[in-house]
Structures are given as C-alpha cells and as structure tokens.
C-alpha positions as CSV (number, residue, x, y, z in Angstrom):
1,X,-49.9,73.7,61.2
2,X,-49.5,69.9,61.8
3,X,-45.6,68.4,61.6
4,X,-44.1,67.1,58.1
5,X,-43.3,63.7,58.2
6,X,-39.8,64.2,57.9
7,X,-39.6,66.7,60.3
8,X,-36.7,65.7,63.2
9,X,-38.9,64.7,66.5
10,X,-41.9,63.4,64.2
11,X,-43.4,59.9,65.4
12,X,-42.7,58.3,61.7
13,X,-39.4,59.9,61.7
14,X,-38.4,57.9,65.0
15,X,-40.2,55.0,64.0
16,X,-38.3,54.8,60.6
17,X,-34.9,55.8,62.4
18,X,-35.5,52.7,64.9
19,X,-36.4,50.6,61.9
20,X,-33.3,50.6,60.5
21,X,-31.2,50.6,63.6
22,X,-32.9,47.4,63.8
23,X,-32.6,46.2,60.2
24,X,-28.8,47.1,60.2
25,X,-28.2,45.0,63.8
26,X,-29.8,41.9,62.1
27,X,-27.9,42.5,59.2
28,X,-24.6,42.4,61.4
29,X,-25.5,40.5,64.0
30,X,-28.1,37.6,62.4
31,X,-30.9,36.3,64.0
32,X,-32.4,38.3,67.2
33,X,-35.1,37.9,69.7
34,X,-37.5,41.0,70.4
35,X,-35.9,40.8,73.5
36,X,-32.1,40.7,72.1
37,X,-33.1,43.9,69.9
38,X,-34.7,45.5,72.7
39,X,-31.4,45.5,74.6
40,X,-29.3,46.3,71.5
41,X,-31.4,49.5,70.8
42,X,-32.5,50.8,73.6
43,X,-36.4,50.3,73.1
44,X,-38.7,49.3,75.6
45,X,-40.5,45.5,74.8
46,X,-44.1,46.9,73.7
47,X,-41.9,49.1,71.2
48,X,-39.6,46.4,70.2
49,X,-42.9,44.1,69.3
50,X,-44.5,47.0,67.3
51,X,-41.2,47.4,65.4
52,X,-41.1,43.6,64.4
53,X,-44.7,43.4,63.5
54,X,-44.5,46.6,61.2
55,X,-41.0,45.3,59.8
56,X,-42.8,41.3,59.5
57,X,-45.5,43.2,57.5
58,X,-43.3,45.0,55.0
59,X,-41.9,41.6,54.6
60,X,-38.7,42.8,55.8
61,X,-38.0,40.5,57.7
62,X,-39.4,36.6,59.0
63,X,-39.4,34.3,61.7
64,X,-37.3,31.4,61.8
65,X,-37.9,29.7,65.2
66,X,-37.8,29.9,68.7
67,X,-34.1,30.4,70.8
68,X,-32.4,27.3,71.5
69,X,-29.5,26.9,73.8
70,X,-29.9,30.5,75.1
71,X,-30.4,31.9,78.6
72,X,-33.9,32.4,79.3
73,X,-37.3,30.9,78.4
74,X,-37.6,30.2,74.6
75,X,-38.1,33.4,72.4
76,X,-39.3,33.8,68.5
77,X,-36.2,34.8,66.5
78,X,-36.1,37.0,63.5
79,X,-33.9,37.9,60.5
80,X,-33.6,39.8,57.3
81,X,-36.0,38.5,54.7
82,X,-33.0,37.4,52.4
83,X,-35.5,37.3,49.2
84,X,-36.7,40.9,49.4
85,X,-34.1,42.6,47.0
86,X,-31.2,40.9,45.2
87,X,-28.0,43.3,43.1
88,X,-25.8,42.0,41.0
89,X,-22.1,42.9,40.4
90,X,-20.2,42.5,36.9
91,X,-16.5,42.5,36.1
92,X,-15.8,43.2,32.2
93,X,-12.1,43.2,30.7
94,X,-11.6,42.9,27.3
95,X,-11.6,38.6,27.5
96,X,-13.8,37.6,30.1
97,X,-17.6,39.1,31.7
98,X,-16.9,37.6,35.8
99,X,-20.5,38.1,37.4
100,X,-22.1,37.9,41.0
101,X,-26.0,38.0,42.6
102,X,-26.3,38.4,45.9
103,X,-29.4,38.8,47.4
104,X,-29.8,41.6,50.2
105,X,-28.1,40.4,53.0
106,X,-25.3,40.6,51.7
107,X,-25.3,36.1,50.7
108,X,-23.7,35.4,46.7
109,X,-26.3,33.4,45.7
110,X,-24.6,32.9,41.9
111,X,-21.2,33.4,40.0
112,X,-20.7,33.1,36.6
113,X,-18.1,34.0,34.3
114,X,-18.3,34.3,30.6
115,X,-15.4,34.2,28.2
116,X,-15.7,36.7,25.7
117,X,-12.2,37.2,23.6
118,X,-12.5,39.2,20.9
119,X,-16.2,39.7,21.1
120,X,-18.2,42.9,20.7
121,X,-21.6,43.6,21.2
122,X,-21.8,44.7,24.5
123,X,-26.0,44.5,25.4
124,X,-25.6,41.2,24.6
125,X,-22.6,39.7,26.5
126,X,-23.7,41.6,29.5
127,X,-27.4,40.2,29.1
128,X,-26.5,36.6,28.5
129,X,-23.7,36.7,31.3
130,X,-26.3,38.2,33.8
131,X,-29.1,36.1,33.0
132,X,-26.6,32.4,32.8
133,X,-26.1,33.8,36.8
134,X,-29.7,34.7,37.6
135,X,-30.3,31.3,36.2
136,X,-28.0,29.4,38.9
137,X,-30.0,30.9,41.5
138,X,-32.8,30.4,40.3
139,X,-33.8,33.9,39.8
140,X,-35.3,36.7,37.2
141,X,-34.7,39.9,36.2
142,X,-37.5,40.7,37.7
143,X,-36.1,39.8,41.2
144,X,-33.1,42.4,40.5
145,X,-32.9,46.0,41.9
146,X,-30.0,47.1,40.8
147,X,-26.6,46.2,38.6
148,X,-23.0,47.6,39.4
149,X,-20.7,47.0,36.2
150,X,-16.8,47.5,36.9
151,X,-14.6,48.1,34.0
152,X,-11.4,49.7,33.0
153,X,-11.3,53.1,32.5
154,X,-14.5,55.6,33.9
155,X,-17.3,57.2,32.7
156,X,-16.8,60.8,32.1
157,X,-19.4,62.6,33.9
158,X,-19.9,65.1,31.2
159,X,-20.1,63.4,28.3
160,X,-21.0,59.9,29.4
161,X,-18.3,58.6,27.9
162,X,-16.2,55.9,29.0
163,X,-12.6,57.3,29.4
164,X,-8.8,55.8,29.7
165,X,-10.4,52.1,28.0
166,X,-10.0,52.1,24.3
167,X,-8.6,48.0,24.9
168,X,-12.5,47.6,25.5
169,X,-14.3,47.2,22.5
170,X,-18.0,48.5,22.1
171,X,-18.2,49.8,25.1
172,X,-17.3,54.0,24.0
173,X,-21.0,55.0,23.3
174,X,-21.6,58.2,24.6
175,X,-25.1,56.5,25.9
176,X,-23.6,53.5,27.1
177,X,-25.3,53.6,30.7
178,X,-28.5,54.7,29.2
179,X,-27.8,51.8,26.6
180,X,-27.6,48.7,29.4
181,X,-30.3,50.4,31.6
182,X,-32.6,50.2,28.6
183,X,-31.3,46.7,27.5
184,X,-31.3,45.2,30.8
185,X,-34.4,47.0,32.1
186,X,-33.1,47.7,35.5
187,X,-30.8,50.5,37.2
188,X,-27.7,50.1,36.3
189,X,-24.3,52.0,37.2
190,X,-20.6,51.5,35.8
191,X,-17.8,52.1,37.7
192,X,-13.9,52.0,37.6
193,X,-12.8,48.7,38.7
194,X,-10.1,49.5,40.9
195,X,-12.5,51.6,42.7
196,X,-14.7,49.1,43.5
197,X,-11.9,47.1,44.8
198,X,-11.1,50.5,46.8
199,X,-15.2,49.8,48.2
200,X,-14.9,46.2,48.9
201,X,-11.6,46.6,51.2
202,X,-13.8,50.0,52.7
203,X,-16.7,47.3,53.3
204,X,-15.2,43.9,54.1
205,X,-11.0,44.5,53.6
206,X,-8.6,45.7,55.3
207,X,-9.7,49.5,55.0
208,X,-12.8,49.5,57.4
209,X,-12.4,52.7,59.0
210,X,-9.8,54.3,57.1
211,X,-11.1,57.7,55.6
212,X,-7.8,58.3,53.7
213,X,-6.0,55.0,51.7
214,X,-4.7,54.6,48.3
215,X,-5.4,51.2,47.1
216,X,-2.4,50.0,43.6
217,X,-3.5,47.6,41.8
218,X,-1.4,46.1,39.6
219,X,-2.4,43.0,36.9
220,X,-2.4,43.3,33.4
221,X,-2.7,47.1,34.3
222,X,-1.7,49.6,36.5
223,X,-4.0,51.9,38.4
224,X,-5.2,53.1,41.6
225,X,-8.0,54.3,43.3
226,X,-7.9,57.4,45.9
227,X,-10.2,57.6,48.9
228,X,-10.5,61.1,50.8
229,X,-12.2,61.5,54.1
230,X,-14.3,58.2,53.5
231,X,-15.0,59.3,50.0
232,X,-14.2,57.9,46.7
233,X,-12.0,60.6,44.3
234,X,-13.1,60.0,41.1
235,X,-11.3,64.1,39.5
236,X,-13.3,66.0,37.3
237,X,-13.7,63.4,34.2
238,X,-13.9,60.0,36.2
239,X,-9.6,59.6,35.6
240,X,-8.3,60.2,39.3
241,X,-6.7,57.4,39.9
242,X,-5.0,56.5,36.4
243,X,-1.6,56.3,37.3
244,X,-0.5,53.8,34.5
245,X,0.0,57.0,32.3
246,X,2.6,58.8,34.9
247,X,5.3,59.5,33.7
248,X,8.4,57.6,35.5
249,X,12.0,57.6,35.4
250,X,14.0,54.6,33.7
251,X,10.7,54.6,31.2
252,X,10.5,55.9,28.3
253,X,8.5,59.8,28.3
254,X,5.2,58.9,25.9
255,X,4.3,62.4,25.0
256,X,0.7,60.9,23.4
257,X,-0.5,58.3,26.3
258,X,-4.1,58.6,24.7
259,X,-2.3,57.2,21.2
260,X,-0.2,54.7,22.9
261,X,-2.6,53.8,25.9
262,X,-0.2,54.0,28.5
263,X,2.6,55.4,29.8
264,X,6.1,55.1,32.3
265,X,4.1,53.4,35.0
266,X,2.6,50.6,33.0
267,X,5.6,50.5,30.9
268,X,7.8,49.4,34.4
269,X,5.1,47.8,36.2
270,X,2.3,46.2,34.4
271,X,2.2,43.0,33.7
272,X,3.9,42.7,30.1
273,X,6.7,44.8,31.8
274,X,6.5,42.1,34.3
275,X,7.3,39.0,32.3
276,X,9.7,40.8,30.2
277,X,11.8,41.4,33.7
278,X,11.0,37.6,35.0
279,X,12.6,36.4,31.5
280,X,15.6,38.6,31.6
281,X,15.9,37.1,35.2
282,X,15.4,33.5,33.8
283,X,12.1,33.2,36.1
284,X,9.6,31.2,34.1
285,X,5.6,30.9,34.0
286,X,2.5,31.4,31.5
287,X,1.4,34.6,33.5
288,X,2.7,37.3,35.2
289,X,1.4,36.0,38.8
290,X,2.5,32.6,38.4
291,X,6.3,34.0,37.2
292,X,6.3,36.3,40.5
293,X,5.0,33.2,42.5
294,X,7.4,31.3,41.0
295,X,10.2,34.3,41.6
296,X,8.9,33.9,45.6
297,X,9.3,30.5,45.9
298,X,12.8,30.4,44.5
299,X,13.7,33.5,46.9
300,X,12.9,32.0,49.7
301,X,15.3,29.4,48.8
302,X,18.3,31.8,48.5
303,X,18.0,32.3,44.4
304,X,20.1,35.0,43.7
305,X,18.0,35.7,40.3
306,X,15.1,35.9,41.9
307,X,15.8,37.7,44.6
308,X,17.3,40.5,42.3
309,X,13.5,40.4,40.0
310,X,11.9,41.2,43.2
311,X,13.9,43.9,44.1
312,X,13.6,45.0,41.0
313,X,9.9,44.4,40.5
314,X,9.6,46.2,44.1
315,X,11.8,49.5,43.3
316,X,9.5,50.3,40.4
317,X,6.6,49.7,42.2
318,X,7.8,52.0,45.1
319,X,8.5,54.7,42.9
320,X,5.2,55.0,41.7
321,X,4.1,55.2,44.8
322,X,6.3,57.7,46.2
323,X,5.1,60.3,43.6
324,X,1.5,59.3,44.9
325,X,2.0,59.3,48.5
326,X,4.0,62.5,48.1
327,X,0.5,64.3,46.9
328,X,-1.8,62.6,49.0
329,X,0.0,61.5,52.7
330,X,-2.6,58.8,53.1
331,X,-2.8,56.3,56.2
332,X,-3.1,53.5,54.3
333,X,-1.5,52.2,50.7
334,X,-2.7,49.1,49.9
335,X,-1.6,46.3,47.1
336,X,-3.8,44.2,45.4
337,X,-4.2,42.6,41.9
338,X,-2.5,39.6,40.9
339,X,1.1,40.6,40.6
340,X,1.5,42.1,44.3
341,X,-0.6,39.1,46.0
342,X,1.7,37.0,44.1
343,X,4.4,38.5,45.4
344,X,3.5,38.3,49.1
345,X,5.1,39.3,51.9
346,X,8.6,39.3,50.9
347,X,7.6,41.4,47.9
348,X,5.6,44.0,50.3
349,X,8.8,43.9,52.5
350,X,10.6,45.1,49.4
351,X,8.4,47.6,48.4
352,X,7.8,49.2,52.0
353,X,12.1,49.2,52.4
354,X,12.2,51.2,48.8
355,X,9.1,53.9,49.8
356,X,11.0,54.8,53.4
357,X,13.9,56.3,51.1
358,X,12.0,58.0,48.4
359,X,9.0,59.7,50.7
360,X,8.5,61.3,53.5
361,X,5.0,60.3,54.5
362,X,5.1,56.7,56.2
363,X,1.9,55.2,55.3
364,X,0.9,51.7,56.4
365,X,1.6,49.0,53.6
366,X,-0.4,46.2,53.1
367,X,-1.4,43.4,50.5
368,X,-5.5,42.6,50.3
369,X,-6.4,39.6,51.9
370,X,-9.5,39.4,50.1
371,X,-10.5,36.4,48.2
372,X,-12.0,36.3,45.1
373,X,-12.7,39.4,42.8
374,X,-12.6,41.9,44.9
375,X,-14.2,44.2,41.9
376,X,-16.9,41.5,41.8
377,X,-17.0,42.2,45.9
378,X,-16.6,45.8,45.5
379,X,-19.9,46.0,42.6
380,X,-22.1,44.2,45.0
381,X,-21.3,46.2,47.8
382,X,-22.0,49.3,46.0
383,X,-25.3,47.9,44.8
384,X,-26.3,47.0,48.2
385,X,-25.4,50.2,50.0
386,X,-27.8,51.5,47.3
387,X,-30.6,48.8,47.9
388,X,-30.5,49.0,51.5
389,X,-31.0,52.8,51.8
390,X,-33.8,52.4,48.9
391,X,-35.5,48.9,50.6
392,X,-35.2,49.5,54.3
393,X,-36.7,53.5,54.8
394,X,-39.8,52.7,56.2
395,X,-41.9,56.2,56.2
C-alpha cells in the first residue's frame, strides 16, 4: 500500500518540514542567499534551489536583489513575501478601541485608536476601528486572515460568555464571537488582555524562554496572567488569572465581588486606590501613572512623602503577590501596566524587598520593557502564530 502523505519519512513530509525551517530562518534572520540557507539548514545546493523555486511559486516568498558587500561572487537574495497574509490585533476597554495590522512578517503596517466613551454597539465600533486601520495601510478586509480582540475579562468556554467585564458594555452576548466573526467576515478570537500581554513578553519581552512566569498588571485594574510549562492557564471558565477579586488584608472582605466588581486586590492596588493614596501623600497628577511618576521623581530627590507612597504602594503590591507566588513558585514575576512602569526601578526595588519577607519562593522580578500596548503586541502575535502555521505548511 503506497505511504500517506503525512506519514514520517514521506518525501512531501520532508519537503514541507524543510519548508518551513526555511520560512522561519528568513523570518528571523531577513534576507538569504540559496547559499546562506543551504548552510543554515543543512541542505545540499540542488535541494536548497528546488526549495526556493517551490516557496517563489506559492508566492511565499520574492527576490529582492543580488548580495552586496558579502564574501563571495554576487548571489540572488530572498525574503518572506510580506503581502501574503496580514492579522490584526484590537485592544477594547470601556473608553477607547487601540488597533494594529501587521502583515505576516511580523511589520505593523497601521495603528489606529478610536475613542469610544460611553458608546455601545459593539459590531460597529469594532468594524469602523478596524477598517479606519486597514485604511492607513492601504488595505481590505479582504487582505485579512485573522483578528485577535483583547479585552477585560474572558470568554467562558462553556457558555461563550464574556466573564469578570460587566464595566464593558455590549459586549455579554452569549454569541459574541460568533457575532464579530459574522459581522466582520473573518476569523476572529477574543482573549483576556493581560494574557496577551503574558504572549507578547513570551514572543518579543522579557519572558522568551520562560515556561513558568506570572505577568501583574496593574492600571485601572488589577489582574494577572499565569503561564505553565510554556502554556497559557486560562482555569475552567477563562477566570485564572483574576486576582483583582482576592481577597487581601487591610481591604475590606467583599462577600459579593460579582455585585461590587472587585474585591481587596483592586481595592489596595488599582488605580482609584492609587490616587486616593498619592492624595493622602500630597503627590499630585491627572492619572494614576503620572502621580506615581511624579511620586519617583520627588523620591529620588529625598521626599519623605513620597518615598513613604511608594513603600506603601509597593507593600500592597507585594502582598498580592506573595499569595500568588505561594501557589504557583514561578521563575519569573513580571510587572507591567501603567502604574508599575511608572514606578520604575525604585518601585520594583520596593516590591522585590517586601516579597523576600512574605514568600518563600524567590522568583526573578522584573518590570516590561516593552513599548507600546503590549496587548496590541500580544493580539498580533497570537494572530500570527496562527497565520503562520495556517500560510506556511506547504503539503
């Protein structure tokens, strides 16, 4: 009987497997010669020339000129074929749609961002955002594989329902992903937005190569996102991870979170909680981040006052996490969101000085050094791992 295709050991097997070793080096590397992937995988020349002919038909990739400035006689270079899939990544809070098209290297080609205070109808401010960005670029929906939608909260799994967000109006249909897939006409997933900030510091940040982290974030809200063995932990209903309702000491005990939408973590550390303290400490500022940059700024200087809010701010934060590392014993906690970045390296000082006393597990500590949304980020990157396994198998 002859050999399935996708039998192991099967010509189009091996060709496909050498197909994307390739696609992935261009993808890290840029630009190569037939020669340069030759070397990098391992294949002979007359293999490395059928593998860029079969991947220059699929229009996978193009030629973009001969080597310059390299050893050796002159050589045709190729690269990804930017234009042959393009994702998009969304950011929705209850004021403001923040979108992103990137096309499949990996390239934004667009940002947008759409104020929408107060607004329902979801379809539509999720349509009109998208296409204002497809429209920079100079694209359609049509040129779109795939959208990745962060927002707070997560879909339950078994009812489809979006969980832990009742701050987001007209977005608790129990169809809603069935709803923008329709709308929209293209695949579409929502995810929690602190986990996509979890998948762009997996991807680009400071976690690549971590297989267990905890990634705080702390802004408006509190909440975390829990990565096991390289995996995402998203608990049986999409809340792992919702650590604004845990209960904490020197908060008051909310006994309905669901009817009061958050509890002693958000209380102590989110950023109403946040102001509130900065006030009381005589720290001024419009928003939470710029009152804890301002709080920085006047520490460094010797401010007594603000030197005490950080502490402060700091010791809360640490006790959250203590509860958290406690359970979990993870390599790596990171901080991210406005109010820790704001607070810098002083304030991670702070908080790393307060976990050693109230854990026992001595997890790395460190703040994001991403720029940008790193939910945007995290959306795109999702969408492309999806792409990519979809665009580049080749049998």
């Amino acid at each position: 009987m002859p050999a399935s295709p996708s039998q192991p050991g099967t010509p189009s097997l091996l060709r496909a497997i050498n197909d994307r070793a390739a696609l992935e080096l261009l993808l890290s590397r840029g630009p190569l010669s037939r020669g340069e992937l030759g070397r990098l995988t391992g294949l002979s020349k007359p293999t490395a020339s059928q593998l860029l002919a079969r991947l220059e038909a699929a229009h996978l990739v193009v030629p973009i000129g001969i080597t310059a400035g390299r050893p050796g006689p002159g050589a045709t270079l190729y690269e990804i074929n930017a234009r042959v899939a393009h994702v998009a990544g969304l950011d929705v809070t209850p004021t403001r749609i923040r979108v992103a098209v990137a096309d499949i290297t990996g390239r934004t080609v667009a940002e947008h961002r759409l104020p929408t205070p107060g607004r329902h109808g979801t379809l539509d401010r999720v349509a009109e955002a998208l296409d204002a960005a497809l429209a920079v670029a100079g694209l359609t929906r049509d040129e779109l594989h795939r959208v990745v939608i962060g927002t707070p909260g997560a879909l339950d799994p078994g009812t489809g329902k979006l969980r832990y967000a009742p701050h987001l109006p007209g977005w608790h249909s129990p169809r809603l992903l069935a709803e923008l897939t329709e709308a929209l006409d293209l695949p579409v997933d929502v995810e929690n937005d602190v986990n996509l900030a979890a998948v762009a510091e997996q991807k680009v940040g400071l976690a690549q190569g971590v297989e267990d982290f905890v990634l705080l974030w702390a802004e408006e809200g509190v909440g975390a996102a829990v990565v096991i063995a390289g995996r995402l932990h998203r608990g049986h209903t999409g809340g792992a991870g919702e650590v604004g309702y845990m209960p904490m000491p020197g908060a008051p005990l909310m006994k309905n979170v669901r009817r009061e939408n958050s509890g002693g973590f958000q209380e102590l550390a989110g950023a109403p909680a946040v102001r509130a303290l900065a006030r009381e400490h005589r720290i001024s500022g419009r928003t939470a981040r710029d009152m804890v940059t301002r709080a920085r700024q006047l520490a460094e200087g010797g401010d007594e006052a603000a030197t005490a809010f950080l502490g402060t701010l700091a010791q809360r934060l640490a006790t959250g996490l203590a509860a958290i590392v406690a359970v979990m014993d993870p390599e790596l906690v990171l901080l991210s969101g406005d109010i820790p970045i704001a607070g810098g390296e002083p304030l991670r000082t702070l908080v790393a000085d307060g976990l050693t006393g109230l854990a026992v597990p001595r997890p790395r500590l460190a703040i994001s050094e991403l720029t940008g949304s790193p939910v945007v980020t995290g959306a795109l990157q999702a969408a492309l791992s999806t792409v990519r396994e979809q665009v580049f198998t080749t049998h």
